[in-house]
C-alpha positions in Angstrom: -6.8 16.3 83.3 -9.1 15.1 80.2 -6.3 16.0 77.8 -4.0 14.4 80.1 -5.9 11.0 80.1 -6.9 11.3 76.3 -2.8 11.5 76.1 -2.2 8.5 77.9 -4.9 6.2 76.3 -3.2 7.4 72.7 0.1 6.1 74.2 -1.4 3.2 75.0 -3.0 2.7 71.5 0.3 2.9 70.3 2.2 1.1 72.7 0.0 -1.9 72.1 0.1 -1.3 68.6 4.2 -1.7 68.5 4.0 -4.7 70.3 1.5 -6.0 67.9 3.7 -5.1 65.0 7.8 -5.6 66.9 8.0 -9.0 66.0 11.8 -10.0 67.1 14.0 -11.4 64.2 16.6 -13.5 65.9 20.7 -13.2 65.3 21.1 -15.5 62.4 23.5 -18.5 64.1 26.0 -20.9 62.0 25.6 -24.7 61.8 25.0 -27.0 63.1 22.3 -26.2 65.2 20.8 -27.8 68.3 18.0 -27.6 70.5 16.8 -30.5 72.9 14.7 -29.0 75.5 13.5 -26.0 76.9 14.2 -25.3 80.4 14.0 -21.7 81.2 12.0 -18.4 79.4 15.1 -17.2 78.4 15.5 -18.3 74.5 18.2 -19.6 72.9 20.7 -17.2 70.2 18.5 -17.8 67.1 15.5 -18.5 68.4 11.7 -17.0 68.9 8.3 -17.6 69.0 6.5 -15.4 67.4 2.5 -14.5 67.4 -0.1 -13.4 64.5 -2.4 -10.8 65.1 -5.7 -13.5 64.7 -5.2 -17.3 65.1 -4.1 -18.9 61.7 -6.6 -21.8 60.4 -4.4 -22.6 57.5 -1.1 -23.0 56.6 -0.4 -19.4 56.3 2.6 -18.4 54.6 2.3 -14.9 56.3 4.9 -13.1 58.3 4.6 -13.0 61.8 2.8 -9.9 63.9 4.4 -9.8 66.7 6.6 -12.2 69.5 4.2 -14.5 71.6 5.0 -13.9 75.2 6.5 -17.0 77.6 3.6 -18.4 79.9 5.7 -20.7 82.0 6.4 -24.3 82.5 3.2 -25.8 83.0 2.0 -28.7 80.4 -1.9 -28.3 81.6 -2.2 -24.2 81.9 -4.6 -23.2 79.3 -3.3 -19.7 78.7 -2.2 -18.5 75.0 1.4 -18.2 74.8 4.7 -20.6 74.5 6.0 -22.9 77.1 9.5 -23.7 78.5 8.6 -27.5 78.6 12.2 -28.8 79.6 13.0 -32.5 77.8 9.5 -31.9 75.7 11.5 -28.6 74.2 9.2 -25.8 72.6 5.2 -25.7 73.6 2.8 -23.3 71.8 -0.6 -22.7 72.6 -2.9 -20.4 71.3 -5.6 -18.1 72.6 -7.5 -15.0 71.2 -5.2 -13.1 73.5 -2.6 -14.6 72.1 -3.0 -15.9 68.7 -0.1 -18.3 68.1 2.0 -18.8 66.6 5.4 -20.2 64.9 9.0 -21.3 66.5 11.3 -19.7 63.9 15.5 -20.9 64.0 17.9 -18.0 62.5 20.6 -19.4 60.7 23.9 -18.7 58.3 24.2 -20.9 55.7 26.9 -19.0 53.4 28.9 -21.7 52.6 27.2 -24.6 52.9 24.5 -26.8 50.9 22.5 -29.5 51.5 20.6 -27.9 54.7 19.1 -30.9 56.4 16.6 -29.7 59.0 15.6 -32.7 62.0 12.8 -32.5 64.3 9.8 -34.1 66.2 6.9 -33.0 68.0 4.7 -33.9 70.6 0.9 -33.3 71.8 1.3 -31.7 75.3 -2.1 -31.8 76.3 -5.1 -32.9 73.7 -8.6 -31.2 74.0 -11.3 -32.8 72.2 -13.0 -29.6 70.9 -10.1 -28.1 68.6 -7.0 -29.9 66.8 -4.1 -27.9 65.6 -1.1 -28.9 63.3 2.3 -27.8 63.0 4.8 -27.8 59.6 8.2 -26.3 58.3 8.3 -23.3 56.3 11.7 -21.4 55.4 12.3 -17.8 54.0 15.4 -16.3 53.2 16.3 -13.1 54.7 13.4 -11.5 57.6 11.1 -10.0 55.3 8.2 -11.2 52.9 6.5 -14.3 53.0 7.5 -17.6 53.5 7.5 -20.8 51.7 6.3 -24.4 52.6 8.6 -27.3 52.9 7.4 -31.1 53.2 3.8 -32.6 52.9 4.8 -35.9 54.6 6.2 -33.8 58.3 3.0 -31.7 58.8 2.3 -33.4 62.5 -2.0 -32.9 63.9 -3.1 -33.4 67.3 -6.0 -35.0 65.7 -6.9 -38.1 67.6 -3.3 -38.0 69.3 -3.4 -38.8 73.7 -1.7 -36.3 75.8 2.3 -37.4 75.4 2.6 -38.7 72.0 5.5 -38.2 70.6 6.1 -37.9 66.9 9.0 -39.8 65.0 11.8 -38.1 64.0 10.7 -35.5 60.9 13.2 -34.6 58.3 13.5 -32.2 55.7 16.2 -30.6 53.0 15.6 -27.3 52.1 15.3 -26.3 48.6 18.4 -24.9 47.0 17.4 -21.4 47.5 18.5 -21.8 51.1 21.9 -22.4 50.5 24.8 -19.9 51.1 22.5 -17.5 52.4 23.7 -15.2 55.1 20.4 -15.4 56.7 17.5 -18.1 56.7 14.3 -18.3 58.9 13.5 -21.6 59.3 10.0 -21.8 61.6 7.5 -24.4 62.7 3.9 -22.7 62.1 1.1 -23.8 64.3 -2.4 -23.5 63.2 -5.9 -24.7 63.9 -7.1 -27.4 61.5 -10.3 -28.0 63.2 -12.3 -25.8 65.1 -15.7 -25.6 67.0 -15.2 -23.6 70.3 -13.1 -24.7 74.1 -9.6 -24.8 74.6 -7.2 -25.5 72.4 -4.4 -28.4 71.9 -0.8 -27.8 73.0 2.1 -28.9 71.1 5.6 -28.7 71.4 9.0 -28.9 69.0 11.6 -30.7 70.2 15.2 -32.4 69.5 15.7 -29.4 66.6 18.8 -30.1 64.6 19.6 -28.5 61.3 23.3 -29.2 59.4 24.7 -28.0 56.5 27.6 -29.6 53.8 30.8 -27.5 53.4 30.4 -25.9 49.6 33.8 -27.0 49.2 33.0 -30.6 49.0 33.8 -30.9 45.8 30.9 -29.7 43.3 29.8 -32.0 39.8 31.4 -31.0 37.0 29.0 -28.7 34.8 29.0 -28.2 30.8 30.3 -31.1 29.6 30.5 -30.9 25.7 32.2 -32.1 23.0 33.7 -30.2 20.1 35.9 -30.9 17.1 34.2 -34.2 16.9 36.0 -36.6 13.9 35.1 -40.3 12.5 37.6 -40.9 15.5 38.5 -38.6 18.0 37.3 -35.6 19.7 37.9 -33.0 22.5 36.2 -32.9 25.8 35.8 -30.2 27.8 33.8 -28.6 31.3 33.4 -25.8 33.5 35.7 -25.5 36.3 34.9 -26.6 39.5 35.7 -24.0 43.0 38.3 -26.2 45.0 38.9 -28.6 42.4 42.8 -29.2 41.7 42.9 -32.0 39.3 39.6 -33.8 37.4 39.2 -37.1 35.7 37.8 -38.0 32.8 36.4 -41.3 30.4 34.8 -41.4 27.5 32.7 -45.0 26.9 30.4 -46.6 25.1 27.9 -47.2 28.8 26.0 -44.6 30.7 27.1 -45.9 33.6 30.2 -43.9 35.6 33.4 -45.9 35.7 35.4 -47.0 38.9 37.9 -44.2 37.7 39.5 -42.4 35.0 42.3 -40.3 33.3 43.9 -37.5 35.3 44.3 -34.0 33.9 44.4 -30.7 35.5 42.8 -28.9 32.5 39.5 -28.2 31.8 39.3 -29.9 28.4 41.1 -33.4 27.0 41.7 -34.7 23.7 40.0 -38.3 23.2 41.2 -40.6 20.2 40.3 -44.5 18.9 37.1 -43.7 18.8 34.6 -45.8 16.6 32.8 -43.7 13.6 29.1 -43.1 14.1 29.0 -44.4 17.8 27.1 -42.9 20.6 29.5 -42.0 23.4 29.2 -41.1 27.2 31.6 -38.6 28.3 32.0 -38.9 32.0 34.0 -36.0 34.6 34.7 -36.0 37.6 36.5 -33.5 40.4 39.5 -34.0 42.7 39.3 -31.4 45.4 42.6 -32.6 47.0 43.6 -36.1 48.1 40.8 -38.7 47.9 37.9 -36.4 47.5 36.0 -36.7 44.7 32.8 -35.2 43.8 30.3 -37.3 41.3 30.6 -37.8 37.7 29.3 -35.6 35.4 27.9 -36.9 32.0 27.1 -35.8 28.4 26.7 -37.6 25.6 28.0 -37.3 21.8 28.2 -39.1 18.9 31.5 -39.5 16.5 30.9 -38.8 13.0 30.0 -41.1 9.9 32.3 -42.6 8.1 30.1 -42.9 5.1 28.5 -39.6 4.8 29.8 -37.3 7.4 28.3 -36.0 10.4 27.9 -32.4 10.6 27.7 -31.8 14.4 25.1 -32.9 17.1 23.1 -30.7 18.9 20.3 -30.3 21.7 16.8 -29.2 21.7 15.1 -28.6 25.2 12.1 -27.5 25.3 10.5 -25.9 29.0 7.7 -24.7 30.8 9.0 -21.5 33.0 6.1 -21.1 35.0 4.8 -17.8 34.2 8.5 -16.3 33.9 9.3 -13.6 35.0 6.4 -13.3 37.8 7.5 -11.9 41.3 10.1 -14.7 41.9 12.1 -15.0 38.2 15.0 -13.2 39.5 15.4 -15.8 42.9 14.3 -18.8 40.3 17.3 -17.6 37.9 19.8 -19.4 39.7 18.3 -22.6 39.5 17.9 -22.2 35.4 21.2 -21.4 35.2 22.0 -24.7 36.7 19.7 -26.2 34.5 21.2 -24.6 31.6 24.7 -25.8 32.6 23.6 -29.0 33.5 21.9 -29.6 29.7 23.9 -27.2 27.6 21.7 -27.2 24.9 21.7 -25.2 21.7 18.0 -24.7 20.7 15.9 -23.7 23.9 12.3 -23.5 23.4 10.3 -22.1 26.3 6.6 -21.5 27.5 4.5 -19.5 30.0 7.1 -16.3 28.8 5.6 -13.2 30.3 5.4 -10.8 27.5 9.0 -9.3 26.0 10.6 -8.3 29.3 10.3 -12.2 30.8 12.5 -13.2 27.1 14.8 -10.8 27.0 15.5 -11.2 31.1 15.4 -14.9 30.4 18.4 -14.4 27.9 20.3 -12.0 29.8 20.1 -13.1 33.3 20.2 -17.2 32.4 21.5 -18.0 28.9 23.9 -15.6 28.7 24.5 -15.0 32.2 28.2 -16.1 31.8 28.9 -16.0 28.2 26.9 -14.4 25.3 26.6 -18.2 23.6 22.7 -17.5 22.8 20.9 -15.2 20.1 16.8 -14.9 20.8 14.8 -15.5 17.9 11.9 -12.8 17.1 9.2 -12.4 19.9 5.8 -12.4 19.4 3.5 -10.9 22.5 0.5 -13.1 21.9 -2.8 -13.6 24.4 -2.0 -14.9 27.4 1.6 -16.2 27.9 4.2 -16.7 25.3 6.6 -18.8 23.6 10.0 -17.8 23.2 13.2 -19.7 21.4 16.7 -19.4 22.1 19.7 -20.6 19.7 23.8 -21.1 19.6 24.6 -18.3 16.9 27.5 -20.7 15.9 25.0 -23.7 14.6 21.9 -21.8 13.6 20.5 -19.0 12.1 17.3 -17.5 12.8 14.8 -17.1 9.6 11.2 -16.1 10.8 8.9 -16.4 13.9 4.8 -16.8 12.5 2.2 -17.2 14.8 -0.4 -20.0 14.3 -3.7 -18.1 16.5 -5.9 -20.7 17.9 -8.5 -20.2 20.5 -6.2 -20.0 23.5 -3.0 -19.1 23.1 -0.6 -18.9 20.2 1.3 -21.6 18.5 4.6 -20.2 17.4 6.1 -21.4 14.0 9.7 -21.1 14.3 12.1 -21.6 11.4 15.8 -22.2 11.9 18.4 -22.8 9.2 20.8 -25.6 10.5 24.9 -24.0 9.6 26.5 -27.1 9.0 24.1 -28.6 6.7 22.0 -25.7 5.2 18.8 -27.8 5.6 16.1 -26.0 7.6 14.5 -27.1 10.7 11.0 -25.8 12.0 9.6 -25.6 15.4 6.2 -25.6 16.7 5.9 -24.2 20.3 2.7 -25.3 22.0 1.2 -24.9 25.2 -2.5 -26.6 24.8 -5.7 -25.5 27.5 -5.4 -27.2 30.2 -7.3 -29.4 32.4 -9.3 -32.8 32.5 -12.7 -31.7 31.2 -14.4 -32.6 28.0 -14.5 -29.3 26.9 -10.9 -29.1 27.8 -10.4 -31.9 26.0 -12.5 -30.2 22.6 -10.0 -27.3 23.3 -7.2 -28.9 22.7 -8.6 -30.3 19.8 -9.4 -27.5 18.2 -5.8 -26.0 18.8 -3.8 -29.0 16.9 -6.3 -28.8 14.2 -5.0 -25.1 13.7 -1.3 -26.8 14.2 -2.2 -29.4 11.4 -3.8 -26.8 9.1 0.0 -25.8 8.8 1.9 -29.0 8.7 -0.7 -30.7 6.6 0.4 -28.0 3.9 3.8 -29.5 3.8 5.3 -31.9 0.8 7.2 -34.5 2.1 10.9 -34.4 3.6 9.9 -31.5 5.9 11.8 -31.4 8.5 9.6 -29.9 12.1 8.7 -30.8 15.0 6.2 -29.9 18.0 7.4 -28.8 21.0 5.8 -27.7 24.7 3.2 -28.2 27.5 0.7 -30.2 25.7 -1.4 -31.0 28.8 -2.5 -34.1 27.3 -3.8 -36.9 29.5 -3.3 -40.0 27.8 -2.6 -41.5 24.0 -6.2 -41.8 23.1 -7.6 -38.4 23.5 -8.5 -37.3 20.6 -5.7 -34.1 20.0 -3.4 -36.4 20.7 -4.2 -38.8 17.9 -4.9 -36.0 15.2 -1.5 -35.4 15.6 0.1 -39.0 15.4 -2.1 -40.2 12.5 -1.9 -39.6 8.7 -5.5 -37.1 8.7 -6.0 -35.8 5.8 -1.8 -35.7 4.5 0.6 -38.3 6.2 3.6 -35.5 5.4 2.2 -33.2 8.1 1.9 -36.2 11.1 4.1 -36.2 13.5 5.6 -39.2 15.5 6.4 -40.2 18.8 9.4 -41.8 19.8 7.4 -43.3 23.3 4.1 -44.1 22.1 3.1 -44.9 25.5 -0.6 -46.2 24.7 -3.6 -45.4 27.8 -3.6 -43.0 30.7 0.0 -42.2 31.4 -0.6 -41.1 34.9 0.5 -44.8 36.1 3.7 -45.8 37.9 4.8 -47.9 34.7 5.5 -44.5 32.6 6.9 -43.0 36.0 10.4 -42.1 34.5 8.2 -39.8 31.3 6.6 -37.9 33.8 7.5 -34.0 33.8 4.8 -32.4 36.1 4.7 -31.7 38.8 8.3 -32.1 40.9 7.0 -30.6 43.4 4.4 -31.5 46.2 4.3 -28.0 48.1 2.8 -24.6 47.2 5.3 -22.2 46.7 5.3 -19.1 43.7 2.7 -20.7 42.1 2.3 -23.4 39.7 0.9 -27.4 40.0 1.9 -29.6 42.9 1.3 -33.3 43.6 4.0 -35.0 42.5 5.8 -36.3 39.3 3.0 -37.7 37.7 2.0 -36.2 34.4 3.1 -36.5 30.7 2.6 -33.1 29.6 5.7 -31.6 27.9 7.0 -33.8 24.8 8.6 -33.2 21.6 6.9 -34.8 18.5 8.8 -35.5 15.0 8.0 -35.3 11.3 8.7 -38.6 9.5 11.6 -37.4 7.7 13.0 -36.4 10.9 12.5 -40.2 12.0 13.8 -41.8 8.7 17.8 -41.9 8.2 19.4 -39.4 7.0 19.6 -35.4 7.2 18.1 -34.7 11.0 18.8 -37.9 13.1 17.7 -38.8 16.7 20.3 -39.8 18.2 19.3 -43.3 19.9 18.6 -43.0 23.9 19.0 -39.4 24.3 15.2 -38.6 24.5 14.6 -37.7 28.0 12.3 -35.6 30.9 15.5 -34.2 32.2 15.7 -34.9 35.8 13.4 -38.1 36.0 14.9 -41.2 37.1 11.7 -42.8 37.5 11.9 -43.5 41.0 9.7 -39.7 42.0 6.3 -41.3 41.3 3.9 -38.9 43.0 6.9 -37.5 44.8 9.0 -34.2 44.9 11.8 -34.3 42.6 14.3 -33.3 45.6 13.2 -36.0 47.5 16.0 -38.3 48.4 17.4 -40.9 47.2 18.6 -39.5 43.7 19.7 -42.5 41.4 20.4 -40.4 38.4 21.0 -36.9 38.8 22.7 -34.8 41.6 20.7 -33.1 44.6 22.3 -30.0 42.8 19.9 -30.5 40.0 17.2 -32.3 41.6 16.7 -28.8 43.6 17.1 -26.9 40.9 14.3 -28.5 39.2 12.0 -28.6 41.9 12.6 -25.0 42.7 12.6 -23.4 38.9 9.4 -24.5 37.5 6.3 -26.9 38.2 7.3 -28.7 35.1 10.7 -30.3 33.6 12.2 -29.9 30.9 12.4 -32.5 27.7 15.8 -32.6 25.8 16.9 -34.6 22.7 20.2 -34.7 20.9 20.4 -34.9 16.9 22.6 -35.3 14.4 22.8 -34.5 10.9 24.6 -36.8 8.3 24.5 -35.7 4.9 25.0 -38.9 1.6 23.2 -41.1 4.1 23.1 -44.7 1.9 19.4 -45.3 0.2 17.5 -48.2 1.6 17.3 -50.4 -1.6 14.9 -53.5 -1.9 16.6 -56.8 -1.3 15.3 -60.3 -2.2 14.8 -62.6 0.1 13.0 -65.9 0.3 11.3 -67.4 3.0 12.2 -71.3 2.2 16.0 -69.7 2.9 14.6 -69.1 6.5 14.6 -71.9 9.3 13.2 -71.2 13.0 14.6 -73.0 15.7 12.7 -71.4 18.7 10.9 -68.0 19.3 14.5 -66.1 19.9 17.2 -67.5 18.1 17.2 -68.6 14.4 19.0 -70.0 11.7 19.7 -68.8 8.3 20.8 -71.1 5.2 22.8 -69.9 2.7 21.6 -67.7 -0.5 23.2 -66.5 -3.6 26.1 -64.2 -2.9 25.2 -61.0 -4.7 27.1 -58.0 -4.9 28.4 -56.4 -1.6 26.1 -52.9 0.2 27.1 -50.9 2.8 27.4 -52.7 6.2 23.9 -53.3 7.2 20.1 -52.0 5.8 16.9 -52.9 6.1 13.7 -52.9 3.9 10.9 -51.6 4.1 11.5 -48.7 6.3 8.9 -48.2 8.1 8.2 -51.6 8.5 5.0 -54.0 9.7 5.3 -57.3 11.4 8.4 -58.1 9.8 12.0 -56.2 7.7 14.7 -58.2 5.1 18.0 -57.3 6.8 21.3 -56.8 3.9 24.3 -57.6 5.5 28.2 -57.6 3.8 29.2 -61.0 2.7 30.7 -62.6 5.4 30.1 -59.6 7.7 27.4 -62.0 9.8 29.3 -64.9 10.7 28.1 -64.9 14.5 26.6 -61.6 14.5 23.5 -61.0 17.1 21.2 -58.2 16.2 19.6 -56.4 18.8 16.3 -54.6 18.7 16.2 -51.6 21.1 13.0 -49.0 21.2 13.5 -45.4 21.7 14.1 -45.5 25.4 16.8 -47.9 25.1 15.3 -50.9 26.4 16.3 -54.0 24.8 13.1 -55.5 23.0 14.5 -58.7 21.1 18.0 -60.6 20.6 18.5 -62.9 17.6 21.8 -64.7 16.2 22.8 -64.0 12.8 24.8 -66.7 12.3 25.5 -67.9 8.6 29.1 -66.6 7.5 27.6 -65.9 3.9 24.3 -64.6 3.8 23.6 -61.0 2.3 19.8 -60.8 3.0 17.6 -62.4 5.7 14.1 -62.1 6.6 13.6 -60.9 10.2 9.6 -61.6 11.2 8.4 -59.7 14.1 5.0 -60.5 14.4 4.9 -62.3 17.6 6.4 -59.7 19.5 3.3 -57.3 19.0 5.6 -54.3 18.8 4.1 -51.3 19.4 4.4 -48.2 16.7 7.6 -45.8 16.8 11.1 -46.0 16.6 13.2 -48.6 17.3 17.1 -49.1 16.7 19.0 -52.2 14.9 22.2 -52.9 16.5 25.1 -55.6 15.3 28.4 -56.0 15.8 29.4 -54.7 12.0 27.4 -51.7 11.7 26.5 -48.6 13.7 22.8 -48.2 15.1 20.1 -48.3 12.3 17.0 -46.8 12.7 13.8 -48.4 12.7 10.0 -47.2 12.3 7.4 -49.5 13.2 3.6 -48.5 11.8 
């Protein structure tokens, strides 16, 4: 008989042990979904409850133990367990029997984006002693952790009377939900505050999660431009699933027109084009009758009529967040999306884990569809890396040198531009972070190292700086070494913003790049869009004309529309970008990515001094003036300016008769419009445009009239 009992307690052990571990996954359902109430202990298809195997006090991103068993109907009983609560839906309670505990929804979402996930809840009964909150969490699949979703839904019980009722709560998961054949979405329940008695019962109710059909019609992705004339180019995208006809127009505005040209190609020809002009290229898809999806843009710029433009091209530079880690291969979707959205030809990236994270990086992003990128030489360095990325067809690698600091490396890397033959370097940086002073002395140190090199140049260099810079604001002190002259002006860099004070304010909101996220998940910073850490810097001959040009309003934190201030990127509304790429970002990285688009235009005219005298000059109010007549001299190219860089004021040398109501427009380097002034003599060549009461800031700005493409501009 002893045997026979120590037998049966062992079977008991083990029976109690399963049921500890036999949590049930539910049969994945398709959408929409449904619940409003709970009126019997029978759950829905889909549905469970599920227990842990001690009482979560955090927002634990565990998986579940085990399923918590039904205690009934009643809202007062004060036994562990979950509740069939009728009209009040879903109640959980928890107990050191019974440590709850989570409601988790099954469902199929292969074929479908844009998950949208509805709910409320409601305190059943309050006791004062403990409070306990409830949240959405998502995982795809039924194994392995799961990851939050929302900061602004998490409902307490703190301070709440027994029958309040929550508004309705709404969510989109993150694209990594999305045509997934299954996807655990569950409400955890946890104690937030805790001293000893009974706890507080809360319910889920009025559950509804949709989904939008795939097929409705997808952006248009890789918008480029190639063969690109004084006049003309050609125009051409990925194709879009579904699509049977797309639309296209190219014009002078970022905004999307009413409509455009039809084609059922993937590419068009575009003609009458004006030389040395910024366009917007603009595609959209017809899926079949009147449904369209949005436009897709990319900009390019024709070539020069006067000295020949040898091709644009983008830099991007990104933060990866610790690539590959244990999630790069489910992040490498969302790069890709990235990549497709930007299509850039230089990609410079940071927080690269050692060789393997580059290489995968190229393989299972870049050249995921098409071998378009070549990596240049990596260097495994302390800590994480930088790597670089190029189009074989416009560049060719020359050398990779690492610049040791006291942190990590700064990676010199030299590119030789095809078109042109003029070389191009690039600094890779990711600076020490944090907000301490000897954070601050860090980072110091580490562009000292950077200007060590740079300093060493002559002038006509052309480089730039690149990367997570973790820099606060425009006066600490690593930021100024590198925008002022030190000890050799040739190896400053510039700014095309300079955004003066803290720029962790609403008024740089649309410069931010981290964080677009406000929830934990695979590591990185949350809080919101609210730092300007990742930039790109330029050498002064990159900023003068000629050779490497910026071209004018393509500096950007891709994905910032300005309206995420201390928000998650994929938080509706989107006024600029798609939800497409707004998830994407929030779920690749903690940071964005920074793009710019050059140009390079070779027997650029030289900026020769003009006479001009001030007596010649009449002011009739702060914004528009008058200009009397001068001596005709001989004729210049369209339109020039001296000095360049300027101070409080620039002598502007137009064509004779080229000015005859002419306004010039002064934009800065984010494409605001600055200043407006009439040019309005018929036969002036020079005039004397003073500035001073504007109080511009330093950097770039651009000179537009109507007889000359875009000048550029540096104010010191």
């Amino acid at each position: 008989m002893k045997k026979i009992r120590i037998l049966f307690l062992l079977f008991n052990l083990l029976w109690v042990h399963i049921a500890l571990i036999a949590q049930t996954n539910p049969t994945a359902v398709s959408l929409p979904f449904s619940l409003t109430g709970q009126s019997s202990a029978t759950l829905p298809t889909g549905v469970a409850v599920h227990r842990f195997t001690s009482i979560p006090t955090t927002r634990t991103l565990s998986a579940a133990t085990g399923d918590l068993p039904n205690q009934g109907s009643s809202p007062t009983l004060a036994t562990g367990g979950w509740y069939h609560l009728g009209t009040d839906g879903i109640g959980i309670l928890s107990s050191g029997t019974n440590p709850a505990g989570a409601v988790v929804v099954a469902i199929n979402t292969t074929g479908l984006t844009n998950i949208q996930v509805s709910w409320l809840c409601k305190t059943i009964k309050n006791q004062s002693s403990r409070d306990n909150s409830i949240a959405l969490q998502y995982r795809v699949g039924t194994s392995g952790s799961f990851i939050n979703v929302g900061t602004t839904t998490t409902y307490s019980s703190t301070g709440m009377i027994d029958g309040h009722s929550s508004s309705t709560l709404t969510e989109t998961l993150p694209v990594g939900a999305e045509n997934q054949s299954v996807v655990q979405v569950r409400w955890i329940y946890w104690e937030s505050v805790s001293t000893s008695g009974s706890r507080d019962k809360i319910s889920v109710d009025d559950i509804s999660i949709t989904g939008s059909s795939s097929s409705s019609c997808a952006t248009p992705t890789g918008i480029s431009a190639s063969g690109i004339t004084t006049t003309s180019a050609t125009i051409s995208w990925n194709t879009v699933s579904g699509a049977s006809s797309y639309e296209y127009a190219v014009t002078t505005s970022s905004t999307a027109p009413s409509s455009g040209t039809n084609t059922t190609s993937t590419s068009a020809a575009v003609g009458s084009l004006t030389p040395n002009t910024l366009y917007y290229a603009h595609v959209r898809a017809n899926c079949g009758g009147s449904t369209f999806s949005s436009w897709g843009t990319n900009t390019f710029t024709t070539n020069d009529s006067t000295g020949g433009d040898t091709g644009n091209f983008v830099i991007m530079t990104y933060n990866l967040l610790n690539y590959p880690g244990s999630t790069g291969s489910s992040r490498e979707p969302s790069y890709r999306t990235i990549i497709d959205a930007v299509n850039p030809d230089i990609v410079v990236c940071q927080e690269v884990l050692q060789s393997t994270g580059a290489t995968n990086f190229l393989s299972n992003v870049l050249n995921y569809s098409a071998s378009n990128y070549n990596m240049a030489t990596f260097i495994d360095g302390y800590d994480t890396d930088n790597s670089l990325y190029y189009k074989s067809a416009k560049f060719q690698f020359i050398s990779n040198t690492a610049i040791s600091t006291s942190l990590r490396d700064i990676n010199q890397f030299l590119l030789k531009h095809i078109a042109s033959g003029d070389s191009l370097y690039i600094y890779s940086v990711h600076l020490k972070a944090g907000n301490t002073s000897s954070d601050e002395t860090q980072r110091e140190g580490e562009v000292d190292d950077l200007r060590a090199v740079t300093d060493a140049f002559p002038a006509g260099k052309y480089f730039l700086v690149c990367g997570d810079f973790n820099i606060y604001s425009g006066s600490e002190t690593a930021y100024q070494k590198m925008v002022t002259n030190g000890s050799n002006a040739n190896g400053k860099f510039n700014d095309l913003l300079s955004l003066s004070g803290s720029w962790n304010n609403s008024s740089y909101a649309i410069h931010h790049t981290q964080s677009p996220r406000t929830t934990s998940f695979g590591g990185g910073a949350t809080g919101g869009l609210d730092d300007r850490f990742d930039m790109l810097l330029f050498s002064t001959a990159i900023t003068q004309t000629g050779g490497f040009d910026i071209v004018p309003n393509t500096y950007k934190a891709f994905g910032n529309d300005g309206q995420h201030y201390n928000q998650a990127l994929n938080t509706p509304p989107y006024t600029m970008y798609s939800s497409t790429i707004a998830s994407a970002l929030h779920d690749a990285s903690d940071h964005l990515p920074v793009v710019v688009t050059f140009t390079h235009t070779s027997g650029s005219p030289m900026l020769a001094p003009v006479q001009s005298s001030a007596s010649n000059t009449s002011a009739t109010d702060n914004t528009v003036f008058t200009y009397s007549s001068v001596t005709t001299g001989a004729t210049t190219p369209s339109v020039t300016i001296y000095p360049n860089p300027a101070t409080q004021s620039f002598t502007l040398q137009v064509n004779v008769g080229d000015a005859l109501n002419t306004p010039l427009k002064l934009y800065d380097a984010t494409g605001k419009l600055v200043y407006q002034v009439e040019l309005a003599a018929a036969n002036s060549e020079t005039v004397k445009v003073d500035v001073s009461h504007l109080n511009l800031a330093k950097g770039i700005y651009f000179i537009h009239t109507q007889v000359s493409s875009p000048v550029k501009l540096i104010i010191e």
